[in-house]
TORKOL-4160 file (C-alpha; in steps of 0.2 Angstrom, whole numbers, padded with zeros to 4 digits, m for minus):
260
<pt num="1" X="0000" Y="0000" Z="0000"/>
<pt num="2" X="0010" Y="0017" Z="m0004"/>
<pt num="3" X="0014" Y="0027" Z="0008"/>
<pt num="4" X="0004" Y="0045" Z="0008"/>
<pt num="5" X="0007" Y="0055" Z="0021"/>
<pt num="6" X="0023" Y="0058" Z="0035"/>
<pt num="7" X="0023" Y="0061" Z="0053"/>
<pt num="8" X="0041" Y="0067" Z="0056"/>
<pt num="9" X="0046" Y="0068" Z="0076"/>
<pt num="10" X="0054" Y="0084" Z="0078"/>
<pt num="11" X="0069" Y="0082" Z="0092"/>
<pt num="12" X="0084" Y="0072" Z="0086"/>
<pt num="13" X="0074" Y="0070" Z="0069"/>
<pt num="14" X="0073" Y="0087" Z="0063"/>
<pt num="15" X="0086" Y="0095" Z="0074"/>
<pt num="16" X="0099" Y="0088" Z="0086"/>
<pt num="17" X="0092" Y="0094" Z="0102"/>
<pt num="18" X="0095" Y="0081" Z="0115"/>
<pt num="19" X="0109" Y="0089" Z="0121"/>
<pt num="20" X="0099" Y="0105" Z="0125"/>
<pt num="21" X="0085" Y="0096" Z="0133"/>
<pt num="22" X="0095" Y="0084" Z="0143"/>
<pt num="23" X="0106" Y="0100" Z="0148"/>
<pt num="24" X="0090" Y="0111" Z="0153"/>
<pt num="25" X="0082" Y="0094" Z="0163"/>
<pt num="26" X="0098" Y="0093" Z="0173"/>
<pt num="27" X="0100" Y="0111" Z="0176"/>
<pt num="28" X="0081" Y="0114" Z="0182"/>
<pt num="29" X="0080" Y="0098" Z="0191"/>
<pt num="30" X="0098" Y="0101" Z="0201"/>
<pt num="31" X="0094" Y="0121" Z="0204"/>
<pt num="32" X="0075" Y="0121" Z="0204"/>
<pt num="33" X="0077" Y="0139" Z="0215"/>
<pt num="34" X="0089" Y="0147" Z="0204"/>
<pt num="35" X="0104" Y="0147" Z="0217"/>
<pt num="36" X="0118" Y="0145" Z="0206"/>
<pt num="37" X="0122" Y="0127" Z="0214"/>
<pt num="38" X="0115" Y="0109" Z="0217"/>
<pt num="39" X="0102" Y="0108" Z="0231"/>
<pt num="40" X="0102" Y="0094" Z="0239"/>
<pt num="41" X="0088" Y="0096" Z="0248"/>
<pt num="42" X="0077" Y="0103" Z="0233"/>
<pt num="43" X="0084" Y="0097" Z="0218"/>
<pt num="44" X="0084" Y="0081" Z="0211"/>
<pt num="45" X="0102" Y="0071" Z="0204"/>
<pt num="46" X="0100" Y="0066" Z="0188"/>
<pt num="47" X="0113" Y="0053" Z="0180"/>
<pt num="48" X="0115" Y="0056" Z="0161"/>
<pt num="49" X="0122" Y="0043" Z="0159"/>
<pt num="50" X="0108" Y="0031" Z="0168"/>
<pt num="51" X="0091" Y="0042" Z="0170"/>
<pt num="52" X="0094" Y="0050" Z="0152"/>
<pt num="53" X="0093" Y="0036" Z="0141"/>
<pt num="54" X="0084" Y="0021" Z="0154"/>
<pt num="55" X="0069" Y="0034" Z="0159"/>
<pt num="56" X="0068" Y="0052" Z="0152"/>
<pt num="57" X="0072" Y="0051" Z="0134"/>
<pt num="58" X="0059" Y="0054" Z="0122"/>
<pt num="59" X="0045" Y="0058" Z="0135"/>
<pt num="60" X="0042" Y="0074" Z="0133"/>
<pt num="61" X="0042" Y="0088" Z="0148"/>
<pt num="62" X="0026" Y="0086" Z="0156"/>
<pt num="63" X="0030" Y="0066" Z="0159"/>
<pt num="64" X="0048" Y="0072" Z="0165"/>
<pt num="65" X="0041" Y="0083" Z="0179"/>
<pt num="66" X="0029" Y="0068" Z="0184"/>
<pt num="67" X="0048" Y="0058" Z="0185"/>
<pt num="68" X="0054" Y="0072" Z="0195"/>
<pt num="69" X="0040" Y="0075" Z="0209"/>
<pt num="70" X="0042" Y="0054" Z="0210"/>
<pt num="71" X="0057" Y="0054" Z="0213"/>
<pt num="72" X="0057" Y="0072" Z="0227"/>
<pt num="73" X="0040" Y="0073" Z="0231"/>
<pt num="74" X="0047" Y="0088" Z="0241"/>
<pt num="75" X="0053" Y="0096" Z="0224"/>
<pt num="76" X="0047" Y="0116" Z="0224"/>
<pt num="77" X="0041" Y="0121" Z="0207"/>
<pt num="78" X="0024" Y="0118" Z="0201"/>
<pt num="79" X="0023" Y="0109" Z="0185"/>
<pt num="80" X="0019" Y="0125" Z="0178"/>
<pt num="81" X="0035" Y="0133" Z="0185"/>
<pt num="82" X="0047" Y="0119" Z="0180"/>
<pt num="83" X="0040" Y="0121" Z="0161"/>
<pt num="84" X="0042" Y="0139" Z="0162"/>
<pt num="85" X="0058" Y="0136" Z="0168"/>
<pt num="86" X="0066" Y="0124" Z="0157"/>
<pt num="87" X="0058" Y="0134" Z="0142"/>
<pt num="88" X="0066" Y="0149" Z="0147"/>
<pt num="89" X="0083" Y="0139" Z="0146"/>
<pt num="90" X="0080" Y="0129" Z="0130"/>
<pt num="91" X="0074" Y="0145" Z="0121"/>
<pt num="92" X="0088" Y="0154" Z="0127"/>
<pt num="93" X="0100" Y="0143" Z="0122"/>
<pt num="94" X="0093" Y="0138" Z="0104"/>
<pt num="95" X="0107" Y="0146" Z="0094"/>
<pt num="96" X="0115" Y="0128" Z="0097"/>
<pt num="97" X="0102" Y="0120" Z="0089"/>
<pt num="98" X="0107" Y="0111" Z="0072"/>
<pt num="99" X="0097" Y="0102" Z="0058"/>
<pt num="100" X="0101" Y="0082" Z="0057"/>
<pt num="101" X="0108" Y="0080" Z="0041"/>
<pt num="102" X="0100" Y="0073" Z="0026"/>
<pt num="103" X="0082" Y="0079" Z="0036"/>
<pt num="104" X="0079" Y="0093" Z="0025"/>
<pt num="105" X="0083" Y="0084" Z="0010"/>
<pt num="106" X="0072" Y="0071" Z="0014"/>
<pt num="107" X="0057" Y="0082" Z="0016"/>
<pt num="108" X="0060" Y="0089" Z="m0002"/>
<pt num="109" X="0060" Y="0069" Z="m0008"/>
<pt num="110" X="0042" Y="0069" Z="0002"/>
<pt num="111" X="0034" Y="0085" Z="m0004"/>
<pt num="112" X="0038" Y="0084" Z="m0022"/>
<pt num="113" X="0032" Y="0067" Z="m0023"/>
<pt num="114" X="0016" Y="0075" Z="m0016"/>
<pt num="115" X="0014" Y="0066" Z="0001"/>
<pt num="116" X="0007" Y="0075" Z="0015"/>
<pt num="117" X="0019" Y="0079" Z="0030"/>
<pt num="118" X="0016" Y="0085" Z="0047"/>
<pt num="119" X="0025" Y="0084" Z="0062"/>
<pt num="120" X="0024" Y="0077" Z="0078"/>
<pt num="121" X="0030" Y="0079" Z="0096"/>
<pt num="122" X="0033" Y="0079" Z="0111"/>
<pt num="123" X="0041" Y="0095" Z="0116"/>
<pt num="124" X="0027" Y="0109" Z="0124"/>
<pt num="125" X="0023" Y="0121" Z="0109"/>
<pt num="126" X="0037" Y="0136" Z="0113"/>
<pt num="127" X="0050" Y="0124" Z="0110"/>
<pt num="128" X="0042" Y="0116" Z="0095"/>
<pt num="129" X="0040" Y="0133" Z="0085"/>
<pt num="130" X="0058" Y="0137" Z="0088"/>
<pt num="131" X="0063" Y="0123" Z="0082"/>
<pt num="132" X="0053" Y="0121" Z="0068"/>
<pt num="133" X="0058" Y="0139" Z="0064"/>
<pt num="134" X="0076" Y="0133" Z="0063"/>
<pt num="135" X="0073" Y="0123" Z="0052"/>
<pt num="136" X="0065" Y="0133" Z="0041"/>
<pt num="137" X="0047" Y="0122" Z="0039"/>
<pt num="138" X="0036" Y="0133" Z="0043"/>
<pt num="139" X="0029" Y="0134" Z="0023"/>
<pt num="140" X="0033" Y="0114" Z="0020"/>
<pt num="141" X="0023" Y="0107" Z="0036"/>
<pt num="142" X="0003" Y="0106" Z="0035"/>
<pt num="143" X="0005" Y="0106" Z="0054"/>
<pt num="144" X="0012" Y="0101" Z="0069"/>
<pt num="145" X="0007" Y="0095" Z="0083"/>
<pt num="146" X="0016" Y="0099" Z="0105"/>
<pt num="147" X="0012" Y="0089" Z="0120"/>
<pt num="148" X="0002" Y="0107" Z="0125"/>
<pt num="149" X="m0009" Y="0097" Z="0110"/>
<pt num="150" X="m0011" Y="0081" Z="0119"/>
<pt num="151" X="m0024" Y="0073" Z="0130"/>
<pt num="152" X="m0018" Y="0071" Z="0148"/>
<pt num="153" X="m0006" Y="0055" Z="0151"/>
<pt num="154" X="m0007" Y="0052" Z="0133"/>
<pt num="155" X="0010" Y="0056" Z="0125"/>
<pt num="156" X="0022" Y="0047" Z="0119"/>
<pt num="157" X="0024" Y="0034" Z="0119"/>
<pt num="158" X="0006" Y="0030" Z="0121"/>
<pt num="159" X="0000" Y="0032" Z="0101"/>
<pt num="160" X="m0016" Y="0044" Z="0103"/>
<pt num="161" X="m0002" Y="0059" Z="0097"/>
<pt num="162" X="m0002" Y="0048" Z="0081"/>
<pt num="163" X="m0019" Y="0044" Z="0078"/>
<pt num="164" X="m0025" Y="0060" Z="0081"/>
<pt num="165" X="m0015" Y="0067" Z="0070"/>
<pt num="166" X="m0020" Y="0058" Z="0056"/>
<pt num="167" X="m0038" Y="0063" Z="0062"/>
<pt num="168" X="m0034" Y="0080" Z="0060"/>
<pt num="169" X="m0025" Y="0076" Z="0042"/>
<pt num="170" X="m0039" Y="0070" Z="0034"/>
<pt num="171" X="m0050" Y="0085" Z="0042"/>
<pt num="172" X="m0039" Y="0096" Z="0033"/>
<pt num="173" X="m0040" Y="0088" Z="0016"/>
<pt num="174" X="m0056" Y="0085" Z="0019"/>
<pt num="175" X="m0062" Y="0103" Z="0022"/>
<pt num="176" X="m0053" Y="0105" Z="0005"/>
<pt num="177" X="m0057" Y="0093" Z="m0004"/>
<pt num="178" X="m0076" Y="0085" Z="0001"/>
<pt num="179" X="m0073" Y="0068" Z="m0008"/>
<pt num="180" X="m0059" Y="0062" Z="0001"/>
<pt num="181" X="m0055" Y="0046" Z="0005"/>
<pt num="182" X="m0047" Y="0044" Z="0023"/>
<pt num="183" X="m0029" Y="0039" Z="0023"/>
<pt num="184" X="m0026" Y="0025" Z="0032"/>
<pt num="185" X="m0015" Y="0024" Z="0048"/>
<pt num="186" X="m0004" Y="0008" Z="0039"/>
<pt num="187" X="m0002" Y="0022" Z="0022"/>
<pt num="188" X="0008" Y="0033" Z="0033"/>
<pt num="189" X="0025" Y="0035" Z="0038"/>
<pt num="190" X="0033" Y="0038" Z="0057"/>
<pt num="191" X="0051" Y="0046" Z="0057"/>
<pt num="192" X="0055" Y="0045" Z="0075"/>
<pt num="193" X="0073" Y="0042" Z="0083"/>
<pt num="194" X="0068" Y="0036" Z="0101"/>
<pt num="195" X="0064" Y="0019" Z="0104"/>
<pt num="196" X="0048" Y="0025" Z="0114"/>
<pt num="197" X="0042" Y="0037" Z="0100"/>
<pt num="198" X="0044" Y="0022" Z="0086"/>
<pt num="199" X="0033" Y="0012" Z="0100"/>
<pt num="200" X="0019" Y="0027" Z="0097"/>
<pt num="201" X="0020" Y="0025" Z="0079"/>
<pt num="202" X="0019" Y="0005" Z="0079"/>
<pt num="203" X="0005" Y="0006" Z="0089"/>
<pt num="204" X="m0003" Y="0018" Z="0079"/>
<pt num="205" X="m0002" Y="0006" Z="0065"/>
<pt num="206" X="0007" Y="0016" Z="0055"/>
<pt num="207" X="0026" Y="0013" Z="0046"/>
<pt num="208" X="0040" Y="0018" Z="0058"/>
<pt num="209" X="0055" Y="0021" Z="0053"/>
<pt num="210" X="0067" Y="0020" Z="0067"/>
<pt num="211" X="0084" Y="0033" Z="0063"/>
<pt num="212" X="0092" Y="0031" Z="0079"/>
<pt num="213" X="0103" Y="0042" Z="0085"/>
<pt num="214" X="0114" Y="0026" Z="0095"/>
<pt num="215" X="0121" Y="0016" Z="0085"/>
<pt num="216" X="0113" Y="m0003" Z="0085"/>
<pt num="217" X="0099" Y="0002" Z="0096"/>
<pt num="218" X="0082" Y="m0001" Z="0091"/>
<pt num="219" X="0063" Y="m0003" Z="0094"/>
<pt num="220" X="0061" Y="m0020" Z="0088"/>
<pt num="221" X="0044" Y="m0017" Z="0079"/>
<pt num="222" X="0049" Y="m0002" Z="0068"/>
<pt num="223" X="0047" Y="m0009" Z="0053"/>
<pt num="224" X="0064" Y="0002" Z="0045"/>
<pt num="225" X="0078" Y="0001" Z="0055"/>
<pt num="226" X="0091" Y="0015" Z="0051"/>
<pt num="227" X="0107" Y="0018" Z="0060"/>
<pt num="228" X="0112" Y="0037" Z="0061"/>
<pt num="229" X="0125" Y="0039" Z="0046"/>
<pt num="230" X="0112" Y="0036" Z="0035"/>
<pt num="231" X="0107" Y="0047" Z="0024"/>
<pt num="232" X="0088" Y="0048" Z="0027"/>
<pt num="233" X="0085" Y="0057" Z="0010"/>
<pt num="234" X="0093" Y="0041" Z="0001"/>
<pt num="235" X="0082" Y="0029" Z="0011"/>
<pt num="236" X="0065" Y="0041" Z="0005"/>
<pt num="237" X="0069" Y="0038" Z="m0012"/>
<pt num="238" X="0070" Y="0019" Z="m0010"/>
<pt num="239" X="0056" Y="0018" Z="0002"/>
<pt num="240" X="0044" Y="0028" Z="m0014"/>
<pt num="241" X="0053" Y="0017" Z="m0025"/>
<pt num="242" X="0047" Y="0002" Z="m0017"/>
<pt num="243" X="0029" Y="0009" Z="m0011"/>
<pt num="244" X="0025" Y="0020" Z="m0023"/>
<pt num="245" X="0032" Y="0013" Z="m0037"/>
<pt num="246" X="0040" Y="0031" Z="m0040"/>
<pt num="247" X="0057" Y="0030" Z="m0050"/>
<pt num="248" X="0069" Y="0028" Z="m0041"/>
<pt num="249" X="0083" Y="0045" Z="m0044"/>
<pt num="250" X="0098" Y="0044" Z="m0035"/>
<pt num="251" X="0102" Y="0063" Z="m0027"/>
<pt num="252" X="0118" Y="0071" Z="m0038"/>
<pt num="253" X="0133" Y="0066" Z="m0024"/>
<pt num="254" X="0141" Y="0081" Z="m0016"/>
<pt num="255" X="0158" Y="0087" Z="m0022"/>
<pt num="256" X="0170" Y="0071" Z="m0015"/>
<pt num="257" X="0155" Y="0061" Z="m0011"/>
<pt num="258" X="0152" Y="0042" Z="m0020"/>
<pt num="259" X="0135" Y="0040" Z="m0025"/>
<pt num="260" X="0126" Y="0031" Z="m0015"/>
C-alpha cells in the first residue's frame, strides 16, 4: 500500500536537540530555585548517563516533571514553573540548535512526490516553533502537533499523538477537498529516533522508521531500522521506490562524495 502521508518527530529527527534538553532537565531539576548550585535538599540528581537514556528520553516535559516529583515529592516548582523554567533555558540557548543531516533533503524527496507531512512531538509548543523555525518548515509542514496538544497521560509513547494526528490530516484535506477518501494509519509513515516514539507509531499502526541516534539500538517493531550515518534522503527515495512505485533517482553526490 503506498505510503501518503509523513509524521516526522521533531527532536533528534529534525534537529539535534537532545543535548539542550538533557542540559536544561539537569540544570532545572539540580537548581529548581535558581541558586547557582545543586540543592540537595530541593533538587533532584540526575545521572546522564543512567536516568537519560533508561527513563527520560523521548517523554516529553510534562512526563519528565511527573519523573521528578516521584522521585522528590518535596521538589518546589509547580509543574507550571518547572515548564516555564526549562523553556526559558532551552529557548535561550537555541542558537546551538542544528538540523540532522539529510532531514531537509528528505522532506524535499516527500513533498515533491506530493505526500502529506506533518510533524509530531513531544516538546510543549514554545520549543516546537523554535525549532521548527530553525529549520526553516514553517511553509513545508501542513501542521504540527506539541504535547500542549495532547490529551492528559497520553504522550508518547502512548499512540493517541499519532492517531490524532492523522484525524486531523484528513479533516484538513477533507475541508478541502469534500470527496476524500481517509488515509489509512498503515499508508503513513513515522520518522522517529527514540525507541519509545517508534513504540507510538507501531502502535498507531502506522510505518515507523526507526533513525536512531545510537548506533545498534532499536525498537524492535519499527518496521525500517536506520542507523544514524544514513542518509535519510537516500532511504525516501528507495522507500517511494518500493511503495509508490516512483522511479527511483539517485540525489547528484556532493563534491568528493560516492553516489550512494
Amino acid at each position: 500500500m503506498a505510503i501518503k502521508a509523513v509524521f516526522t518527530d521533531i527532536d533528534g529527527v529534525m534537529v539535534l536537540s537532545e543535548h539542550l534538553h538533557q542540559e536544561k532537565i539537569i540544570m532545572v531539576a539540580a537548581d529548581p530555585l535558581g541558586t547557582s548550585h545543586v540543592d540537595p535538599v530541593n533538587g533532584v540528581f540526575i545521572d546522564i548517563n543512567t536516568d537519560w537514556p533508561n527513563d527520560l528520553a523521548g517523554i516529553g516535559d510534562h512526563r519528565v516533571y511527573e519523573w521528578i516529583t516521584k522521585r522528590n515529592p518535596d521538589f518546589p516548582l509547580s509543574e507550571e514553573q518547572f515548564l516555564g523554567a526549562c523553556e526559558d533555558y532551552y529557548l535561550k540557548n537555541s542558537d546551538r540548535l542544528s538540523v540532522r543531516p539529510s532531514y531537509l533533503d528528505a522532506i524535499d524527496v516527500f513533498a515533491q512526490n506530493d505526500l502529506f507531512i506533518a510533524a509530531v512531538s513531544s516538546g510543549v509548543r514554545s520549543q516546537v516553533d523554535c525549532n521548527i523555525a530553525h529549520a526553516g518548515l514553517d511553509a513545508k509542514l501542513i501542521f504540527s502537533h506539541s504535547a500542549d496538544e495532547a490529551e492528559a497521560g497520553k504522550t508518547k509513547p502512548h499512540p493517541a499523538p499519532y492517531i490524532n494526528a492523522l484525524k486531523e490530516l484528513n479533516a484538513r484535506i477533507r475541508e478541502v477537498d469534500p470527496d476524500h477518501i481517509d488515509i489509512l494509519p498503515h499508508e503513513c509513515l513515522v520518522i522517529e529516533d527514540t525507541g519509545s516514539g517508534a513504540q507510538a507509531g507501531i502502535d498507531a499502526g502506522m510505518k515507523v522508521a526507526h533513525w536512531t541516534l545510537t548506533h545498534g539500538k532499536f525498537n524492535a517493531g519499527a518496521h525500517h531500522k536506520l542507523e544514524p550515518d544514513v542518509n535519510l534522503d537516500v532511504f525516501a527515495r528507495k522507500l517511494l521506490a518500493h511503495e509508490n512505485n516512483i522511479p527511483l533517482v539517485q540525489a547528484a553526490p556532493q563534491c568528493g562524495q560516492q553516489p550512494a
